[in-house]
C-alpha positions in Angstrom: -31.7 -42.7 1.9 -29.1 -43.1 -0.8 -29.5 -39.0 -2.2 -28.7 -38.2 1.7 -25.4 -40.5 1.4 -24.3 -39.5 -2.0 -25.1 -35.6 -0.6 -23.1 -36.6 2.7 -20.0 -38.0 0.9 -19.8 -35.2 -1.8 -20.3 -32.7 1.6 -17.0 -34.6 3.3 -15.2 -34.8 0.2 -15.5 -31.0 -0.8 -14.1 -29.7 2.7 -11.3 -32.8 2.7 -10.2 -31.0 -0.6 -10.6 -27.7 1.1 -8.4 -28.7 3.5 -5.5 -30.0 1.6 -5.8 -26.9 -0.6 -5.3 -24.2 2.8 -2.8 -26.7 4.2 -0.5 -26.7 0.7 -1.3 -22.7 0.7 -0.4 -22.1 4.3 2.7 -24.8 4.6 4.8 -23.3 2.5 6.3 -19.6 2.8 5.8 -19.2 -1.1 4.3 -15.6 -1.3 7.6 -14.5 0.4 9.5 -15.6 -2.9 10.6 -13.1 -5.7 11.6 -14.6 -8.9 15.2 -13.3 -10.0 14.6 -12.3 -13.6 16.8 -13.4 -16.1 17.7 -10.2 -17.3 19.1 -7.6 -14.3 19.2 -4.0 -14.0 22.8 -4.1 -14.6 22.3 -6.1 -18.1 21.9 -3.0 -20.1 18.9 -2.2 -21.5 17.4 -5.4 -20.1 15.7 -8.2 -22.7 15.1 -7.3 -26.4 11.1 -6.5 -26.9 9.5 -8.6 -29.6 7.0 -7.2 -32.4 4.2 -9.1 -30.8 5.1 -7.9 -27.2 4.9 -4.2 -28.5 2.0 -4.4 -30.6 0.2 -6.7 -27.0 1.1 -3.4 -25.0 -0.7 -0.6 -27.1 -4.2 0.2 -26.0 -5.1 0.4 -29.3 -4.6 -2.9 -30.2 -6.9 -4.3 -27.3 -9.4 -1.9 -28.0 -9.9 -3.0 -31.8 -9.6 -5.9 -30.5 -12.7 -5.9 -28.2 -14.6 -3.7 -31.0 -13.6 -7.2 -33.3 -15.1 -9.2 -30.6 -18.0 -7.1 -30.2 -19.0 -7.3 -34.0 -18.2 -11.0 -34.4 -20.4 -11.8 -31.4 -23.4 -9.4 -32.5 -22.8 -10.9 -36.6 -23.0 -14.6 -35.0 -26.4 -13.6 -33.1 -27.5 -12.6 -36.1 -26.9 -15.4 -38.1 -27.5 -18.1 -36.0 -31.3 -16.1 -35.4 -32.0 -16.0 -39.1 -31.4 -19.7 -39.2 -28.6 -20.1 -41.6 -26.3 -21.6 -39.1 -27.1 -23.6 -36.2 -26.6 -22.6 -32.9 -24.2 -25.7 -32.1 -22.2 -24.3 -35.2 -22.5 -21.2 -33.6 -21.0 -22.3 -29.7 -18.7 -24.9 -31.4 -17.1 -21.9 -33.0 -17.3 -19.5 -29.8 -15.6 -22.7 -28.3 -12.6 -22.8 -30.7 -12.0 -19.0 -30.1 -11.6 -19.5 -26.8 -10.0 -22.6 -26.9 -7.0 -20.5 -29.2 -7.8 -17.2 -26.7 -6.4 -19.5 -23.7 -4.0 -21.8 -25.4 -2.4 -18.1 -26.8 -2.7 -16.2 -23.9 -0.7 -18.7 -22.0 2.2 -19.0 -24.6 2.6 -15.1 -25.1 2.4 -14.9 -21.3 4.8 -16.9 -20.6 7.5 -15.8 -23.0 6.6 -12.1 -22.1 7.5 -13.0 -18.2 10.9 -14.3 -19.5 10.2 -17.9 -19.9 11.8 -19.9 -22.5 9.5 -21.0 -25.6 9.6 -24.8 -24.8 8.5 -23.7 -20.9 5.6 -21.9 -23.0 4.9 -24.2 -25.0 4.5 -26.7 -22.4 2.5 -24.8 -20.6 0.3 -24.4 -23.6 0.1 -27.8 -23.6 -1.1 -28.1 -20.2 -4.2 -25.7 -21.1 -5.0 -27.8 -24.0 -5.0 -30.5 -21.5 -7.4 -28.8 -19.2 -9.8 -27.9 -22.2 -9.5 -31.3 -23.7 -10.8 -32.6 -19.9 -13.4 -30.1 -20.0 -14.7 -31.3 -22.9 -14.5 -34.7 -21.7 -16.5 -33.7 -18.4 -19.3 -31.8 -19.9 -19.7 -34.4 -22.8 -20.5 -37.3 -20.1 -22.5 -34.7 -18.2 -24.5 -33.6 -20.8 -24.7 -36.9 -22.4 -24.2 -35.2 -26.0 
């Protein structure tokens, strides 16, 4: 009788959190907001382009960069089946690249939308959080 309560509760509690997500989403008019950029139309030439911003907009950057990606993850398959690493090796790396994949992505995102680096950085920060709770949740999960 105790599965059909714990089953009950978790059934309540998802669509109570359901709830408070549609009514935040549908109380406020936010998807009627534009965001004023920083830099106008009638700036000039608008905001200076870094190095990193142009070489992030060529396709040929994020095509070696998959064909890196491809290679890394076919070399790890290979050496974690030969047996020279383990495979927790092998998935605690994977885990750090995507760890410094996020953590990135949401820095150079954020100062290529015309944030300022500390608004970047904290939002970095943030997604280190989230990872850092992720690994928190799946290590009492798993009971590693």
């Amino acid at each position: 009788m105790a599965d059909l309560a714990y089953l009950a509760s978790t059934l309540v509690m998802g669509l109570l959190g359901v709830g408070v997500v549609m009514m935040v989403v549908r109380g406020r008019k936010w998807h009627h907001y534009v965001p004023q950029a920083a830099y106008g139309m009638d700036a000039g030439e608008g905001r200076p382009v870094s190095g990193l911003s142009r070489l992030a907009r060529e396709t040929s950057t994020w095509t070696a960069a998959y064909i890196l990606l491809v290679v890394g993850v076919i070399g790890g398959a290979v050496v974690t089946l030969s047996g020279a690493v383990s495979g927790s090796a092998m998935i605690a790396v994977l885990g750090v690249g995507v760890a410094v994949y996020l953590v990135g992505g949401v820095y150079f995102a954020m100062r290529g939308n015309g944030r300022p680096s500390a608004q970047a950085a904290a939002g970095s920060a943030v997604m280190l959080g989230f990872l850092f709770i992720l690994a928190i949740s799946l290590k009492l999960l798993l009971g590693l």
